[in-house]
C-alpha positions in Angstrom: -40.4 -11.8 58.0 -39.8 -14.4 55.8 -37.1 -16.7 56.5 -34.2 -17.8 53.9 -35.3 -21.3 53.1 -38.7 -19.4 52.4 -37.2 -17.0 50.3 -35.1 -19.4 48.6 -38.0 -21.5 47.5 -40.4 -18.6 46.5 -37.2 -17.5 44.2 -37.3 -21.4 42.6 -40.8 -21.2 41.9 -40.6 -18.4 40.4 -37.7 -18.9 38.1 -39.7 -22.1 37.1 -42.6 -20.2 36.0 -40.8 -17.9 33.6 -38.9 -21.0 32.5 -42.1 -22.7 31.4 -43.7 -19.3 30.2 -40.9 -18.9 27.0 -40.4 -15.5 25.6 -43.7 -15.0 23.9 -45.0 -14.9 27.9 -42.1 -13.1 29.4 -42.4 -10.7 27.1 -46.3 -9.6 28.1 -44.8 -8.8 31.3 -43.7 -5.2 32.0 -41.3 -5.9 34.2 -39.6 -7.7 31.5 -38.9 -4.8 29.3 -38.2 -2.0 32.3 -34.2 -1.7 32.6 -32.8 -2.8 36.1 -31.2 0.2 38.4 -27.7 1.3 37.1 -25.0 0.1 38.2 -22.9 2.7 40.8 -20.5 3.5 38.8 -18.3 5.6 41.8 -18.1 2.0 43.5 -14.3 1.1 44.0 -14.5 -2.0 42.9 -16.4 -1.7 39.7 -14.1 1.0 38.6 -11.0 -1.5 39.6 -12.6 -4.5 37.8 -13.5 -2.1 34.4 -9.7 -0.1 34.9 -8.5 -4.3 34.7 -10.4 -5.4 32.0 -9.5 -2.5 29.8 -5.7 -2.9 29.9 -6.3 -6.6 29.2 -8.8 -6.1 26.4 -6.0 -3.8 25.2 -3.2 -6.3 25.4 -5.1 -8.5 23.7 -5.6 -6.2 20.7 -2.4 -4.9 20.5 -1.0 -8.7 20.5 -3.8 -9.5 17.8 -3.2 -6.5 15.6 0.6 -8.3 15.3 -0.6 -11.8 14.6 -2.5 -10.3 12.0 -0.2 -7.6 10.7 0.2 -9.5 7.3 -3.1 -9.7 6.7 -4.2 -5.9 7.6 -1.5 -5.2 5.7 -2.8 -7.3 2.3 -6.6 -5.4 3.1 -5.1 -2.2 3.4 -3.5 -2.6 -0.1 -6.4 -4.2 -1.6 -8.7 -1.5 -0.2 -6.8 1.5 -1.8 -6.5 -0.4 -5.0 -10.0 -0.6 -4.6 -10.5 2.9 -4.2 -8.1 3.9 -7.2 -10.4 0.8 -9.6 -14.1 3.2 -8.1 -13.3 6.0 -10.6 -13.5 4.0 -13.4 -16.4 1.3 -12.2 -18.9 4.3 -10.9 -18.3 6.0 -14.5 -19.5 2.7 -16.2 -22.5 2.6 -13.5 -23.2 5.8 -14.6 -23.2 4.3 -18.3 -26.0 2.3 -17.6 -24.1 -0.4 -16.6 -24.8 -3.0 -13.3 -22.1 -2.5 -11.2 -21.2 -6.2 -11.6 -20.5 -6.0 -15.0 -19.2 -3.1 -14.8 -16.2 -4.8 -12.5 -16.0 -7.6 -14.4 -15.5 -5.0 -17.8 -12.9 -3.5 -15.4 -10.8 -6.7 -15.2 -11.3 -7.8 -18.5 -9.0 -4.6 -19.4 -6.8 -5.0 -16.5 -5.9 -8.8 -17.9 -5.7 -7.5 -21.7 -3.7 -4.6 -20.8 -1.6 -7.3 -18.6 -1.1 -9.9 -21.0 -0.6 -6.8 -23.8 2.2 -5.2 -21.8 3.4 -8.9 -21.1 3.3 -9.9 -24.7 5.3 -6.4 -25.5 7.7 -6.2 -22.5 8.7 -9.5 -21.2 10.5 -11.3 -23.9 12.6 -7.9 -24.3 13.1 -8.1 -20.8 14.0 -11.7 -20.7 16.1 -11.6 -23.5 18.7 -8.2 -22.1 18.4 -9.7 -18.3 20.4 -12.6 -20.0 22.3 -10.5 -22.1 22.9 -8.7 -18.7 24.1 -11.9 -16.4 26.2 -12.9 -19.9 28.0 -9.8 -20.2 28.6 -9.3 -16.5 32.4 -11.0 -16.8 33.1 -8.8 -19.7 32.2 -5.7 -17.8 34.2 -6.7 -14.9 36.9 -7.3 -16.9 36.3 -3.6 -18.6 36.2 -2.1 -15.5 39.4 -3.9 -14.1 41.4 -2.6 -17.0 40.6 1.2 -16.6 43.4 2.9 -16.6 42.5 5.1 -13.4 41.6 0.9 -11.8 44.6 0.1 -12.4 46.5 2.9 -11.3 44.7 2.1 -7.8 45.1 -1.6 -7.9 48.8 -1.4 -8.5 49.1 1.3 -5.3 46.7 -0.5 -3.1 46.0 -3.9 -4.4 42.8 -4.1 -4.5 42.1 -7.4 -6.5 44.4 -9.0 -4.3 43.0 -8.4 -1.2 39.0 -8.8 -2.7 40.5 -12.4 -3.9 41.6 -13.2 -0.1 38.7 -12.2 1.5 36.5 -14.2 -0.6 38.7 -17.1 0.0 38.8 -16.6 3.8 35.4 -16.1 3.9 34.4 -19.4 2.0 33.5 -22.5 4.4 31.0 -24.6 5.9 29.1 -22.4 7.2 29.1 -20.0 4.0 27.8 -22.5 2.0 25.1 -23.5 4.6 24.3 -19.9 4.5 24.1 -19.3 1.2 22.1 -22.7 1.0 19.6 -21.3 3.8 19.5 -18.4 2.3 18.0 -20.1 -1.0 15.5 -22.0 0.5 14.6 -18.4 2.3 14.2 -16.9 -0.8 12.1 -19.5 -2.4 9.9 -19.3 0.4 9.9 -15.8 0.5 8.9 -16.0 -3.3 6.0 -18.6 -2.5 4.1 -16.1 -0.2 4.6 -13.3 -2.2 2.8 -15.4 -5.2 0.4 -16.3 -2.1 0.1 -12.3 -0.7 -0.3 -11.2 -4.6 -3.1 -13.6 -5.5 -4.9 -12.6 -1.9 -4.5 -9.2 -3.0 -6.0 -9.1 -6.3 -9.1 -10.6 -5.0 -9.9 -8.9 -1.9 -9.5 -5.6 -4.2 -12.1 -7.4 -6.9 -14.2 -8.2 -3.6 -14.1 -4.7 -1.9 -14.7 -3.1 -5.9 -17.8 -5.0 -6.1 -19.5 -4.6 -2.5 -18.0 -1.0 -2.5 -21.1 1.0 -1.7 -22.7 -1.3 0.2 -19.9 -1.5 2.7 -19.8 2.0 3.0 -23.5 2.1 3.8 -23.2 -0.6 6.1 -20.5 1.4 7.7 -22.1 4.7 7.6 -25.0 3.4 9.3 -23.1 2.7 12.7 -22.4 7.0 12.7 -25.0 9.2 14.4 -27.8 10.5 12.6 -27.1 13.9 13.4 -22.8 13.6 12.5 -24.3 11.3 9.0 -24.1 14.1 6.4 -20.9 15.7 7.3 -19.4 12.2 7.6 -20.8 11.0 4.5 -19.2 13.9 2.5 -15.7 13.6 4.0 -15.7 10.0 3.2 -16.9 10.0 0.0 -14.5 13.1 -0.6 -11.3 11.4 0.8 -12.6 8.0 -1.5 -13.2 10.1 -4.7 -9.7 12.0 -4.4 -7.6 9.3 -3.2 -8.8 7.0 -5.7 -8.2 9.7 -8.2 -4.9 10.4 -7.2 -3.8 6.7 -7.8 -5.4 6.2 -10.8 -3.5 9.4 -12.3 -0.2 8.4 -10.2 -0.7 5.2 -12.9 -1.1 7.3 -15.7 1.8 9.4 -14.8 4.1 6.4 -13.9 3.2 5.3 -17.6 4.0 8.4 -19.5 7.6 8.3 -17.4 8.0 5.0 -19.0 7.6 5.1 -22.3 9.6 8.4 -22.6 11.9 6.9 -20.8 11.8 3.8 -23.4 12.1 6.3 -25.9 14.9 8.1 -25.0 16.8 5.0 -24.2 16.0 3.7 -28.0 17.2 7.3 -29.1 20.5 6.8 -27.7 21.1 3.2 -28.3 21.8 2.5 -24.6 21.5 -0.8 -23.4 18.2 -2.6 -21.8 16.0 -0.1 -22.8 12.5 -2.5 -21.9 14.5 -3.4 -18.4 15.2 -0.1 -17.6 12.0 1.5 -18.8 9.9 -1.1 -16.6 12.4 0.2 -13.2 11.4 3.5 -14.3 7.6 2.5 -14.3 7.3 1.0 -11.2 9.6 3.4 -9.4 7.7 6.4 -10.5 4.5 5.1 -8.9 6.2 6.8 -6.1 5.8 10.8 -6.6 9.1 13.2 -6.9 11.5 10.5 -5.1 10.5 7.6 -7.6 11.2 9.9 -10.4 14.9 11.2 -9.0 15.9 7.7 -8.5 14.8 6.6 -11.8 16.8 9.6 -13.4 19.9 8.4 -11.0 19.6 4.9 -12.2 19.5 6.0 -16.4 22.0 8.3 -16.1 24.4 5.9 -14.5 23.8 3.3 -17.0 24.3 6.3 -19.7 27.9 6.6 -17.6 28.9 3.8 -19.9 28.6 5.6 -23.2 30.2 8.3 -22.3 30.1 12.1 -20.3 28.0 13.3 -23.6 25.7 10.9 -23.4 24.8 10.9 -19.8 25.1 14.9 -19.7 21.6 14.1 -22.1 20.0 11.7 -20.1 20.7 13.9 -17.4 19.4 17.2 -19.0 16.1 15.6 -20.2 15.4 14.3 -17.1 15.6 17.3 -15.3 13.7 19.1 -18.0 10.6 16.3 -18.0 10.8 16.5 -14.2 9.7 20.1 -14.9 7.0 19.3 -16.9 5.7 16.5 -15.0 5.7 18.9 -11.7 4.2 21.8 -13.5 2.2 20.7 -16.4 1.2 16.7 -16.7 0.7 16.4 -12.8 -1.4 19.0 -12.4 -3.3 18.3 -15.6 -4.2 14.8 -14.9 -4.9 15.3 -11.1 -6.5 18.5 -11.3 -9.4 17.2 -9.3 -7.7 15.3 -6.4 -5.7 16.7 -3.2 -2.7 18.5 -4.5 0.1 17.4 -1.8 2.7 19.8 -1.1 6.3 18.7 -2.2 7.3 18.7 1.1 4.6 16.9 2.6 5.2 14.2 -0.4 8.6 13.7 0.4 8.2 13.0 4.2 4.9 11.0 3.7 7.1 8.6 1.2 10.0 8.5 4.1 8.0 8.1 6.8 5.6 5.4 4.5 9.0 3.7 3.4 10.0 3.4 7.0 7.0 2.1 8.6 5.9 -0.4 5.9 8.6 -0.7 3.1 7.4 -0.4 -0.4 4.1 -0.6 0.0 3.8 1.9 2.9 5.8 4.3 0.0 3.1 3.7 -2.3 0.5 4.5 -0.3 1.7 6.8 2.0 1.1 9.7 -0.6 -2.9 8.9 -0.9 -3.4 8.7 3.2 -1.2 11.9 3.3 -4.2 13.4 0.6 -6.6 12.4 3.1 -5.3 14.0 6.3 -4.6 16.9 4.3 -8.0 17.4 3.2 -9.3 16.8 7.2 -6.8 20.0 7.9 -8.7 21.8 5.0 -11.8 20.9 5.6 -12.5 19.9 9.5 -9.7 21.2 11.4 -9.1 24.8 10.1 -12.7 25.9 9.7 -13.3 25.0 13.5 -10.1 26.7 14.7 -11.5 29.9 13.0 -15.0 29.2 15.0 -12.7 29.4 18.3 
């Protein structure tokens, strides 16, 4: 029997020669390819080392996936904007089209539209916002000389003790407050310029390399699973990309009726107030109410008549955009449930603000058509 120092030399040699043999010669040997024994995976140890290793590896990600909330945050934006930009990029493919121009036609009309809407809305907007900050003493002083204000002023004394508390609560430290709380907000404005602008071009990066990412990433499912994958993805891309494309459309129509009737009624701000109602119904069914909420309290200061209108054309295009424009323009994506839309939006609103509103509505469209489509058809196979 061979001693160690034998053993241990034999081993050198031998490590040598494969050294000096390279790849190309380790590969001609079969031992090369032929897969060592398994490990014994019952051993103590090795399931104490793996059960370690896999709480730390999930530490680690958990702690990652917070450093880089901002920035999954900016990808998951871009991604569904992507998605709702695919509608219109795959129909100008199917033009005859390469999908590279086809994207770059896409953004040509986003910055047109842009700098049309821009060119239309902003100097309106600029011009009643200052109207608005101007006029803001004169509506306090309106206010203050109500005759139901006054009646509680005179009781309670309201102005009085407003006045002291603002002087008590002027100081140092207010002013270094309010000073901080500038330089927060310039800051604050400096990375939302920064978060926009990353924004806009991962969405023109994931439009352009759309379906070769999702080949790339089909690829890593199993042969067998492929199909059925393939056509829920492409399904829940199609729909959800739909469904914020028409969300656009229908936030649009709310806003120009909205300018309309505003112009109608010669109530004040009409482009500010029709641009609020835009944006806000980009959310479904909640958007909308708010926005009603919002005109009809600014129609408040015209008089009962003239809100009582707002109010009852509100309610009636509410109706029509629940029962006739919504399902009209997304007659091919995921209907959502009003319920489901509200508590997607809360729960969206909750988790991720504003955005997580916006797109809460989409991922709920998604799940829902997994229920349909994967998870009901298997319960009835039980």
């Amino acid at each position: 029997m061979p001693d160690a120092r034998t053993t241990g030399a034999r081993a050198d040699r031998d490590a040598k020669a494969l050294l000096e043999d390279g790849p190309a010669g380790t590969s001609a040997d079969p031992a090369a390819a032929r897969p060592g024994p398994a490990l014994d995976r019952g051993s103590p140890f090795l399931i104490g080392v793996l059960g370690v290793l896999g709480v730390l590896v999930g530490y680690g990600v958990v702690l990652m996936v917070l450093q880089l909330s901002s920035i999954i945050l900016h990808i998951v934006v871009a991604l569904f904007l992507a998605l709702g930009l695919e509608p219109i990029v795959s129909r100008l493919v199917r033009g005859g089209l390469r999908r590279g121009w086809a994207v770059l036609v896409v953004v040509l009309g986003a910055v047109v539209l842009r700098a049309l809407l821009g060119w239309l809305i902003i100097p309106p907007i600029v011009e009643q916002v200052t109207a608005l900050i101007q006029g803001a003493p004169g509506y306090l002083y309106d206010i203050q000389n109500t005759g139901w204000v006054e009646q509680l002023n005179e009781r309670w004394h309201i102005s009085d003790r407003i006045l002291q508390d603002v002087q008590k609560s002027i100081n140092q430290r207010t002013v270094v407050s309010v000073f901080g709380g500038v330089l927060g907000a310039g800051r604050a404005f400096a990375d939302g310029v920064v978060a926009v602008f990353t924004v806009v071009v991962l969405t023109l990066y994931f439009t352009a390399i759309m379906p070769t990412a999702k080949a790339a990433a089909y690829k890593l499912v199993p042969q067998s699973r492929r199909p059925r994958v393939v056509y829920l993805s492409e399904e829940i891309s199609h729909r959800v990309g739909g469904y914020l494309l028409g969300q656009v459309c229908v936030a649009g129509i709310n806003a120009i009726f909205s300018y309309v009737i505003l112009v109608v009624l010669d109530l004040p701000y009409p482009a500010v107030l029709a641009t609020v109602i835009g944006l806000l119904a980009l959310v479904p069914i909640v958007g909308t109410i708010v926005g009603a909420v919002i005109i009809t309290a600014v129609a408040l200061s015209d008089g009962w008549l003239t809100a009582l209108i707002v109010l009852s054309y509100y309610i009636l295009y509410h109706l029509v955009e629940t029962y006739l424009l919504s399902p009209r323009i997304m007659r091919r994506t995921v209907e959502v449930p009003p319920v489901i839309t509200i508590v997607a939006v809360l729960a969206g609103g909750t988790l991720l603000g504003v955005i997580g509103a916006l797109i809460a509505i989409p991922v709920a469209a998604g799940l829902l058509l997994l229920y349909h489509e994967v998870a009901v058809p298997r319960q009835q196979q039980v």
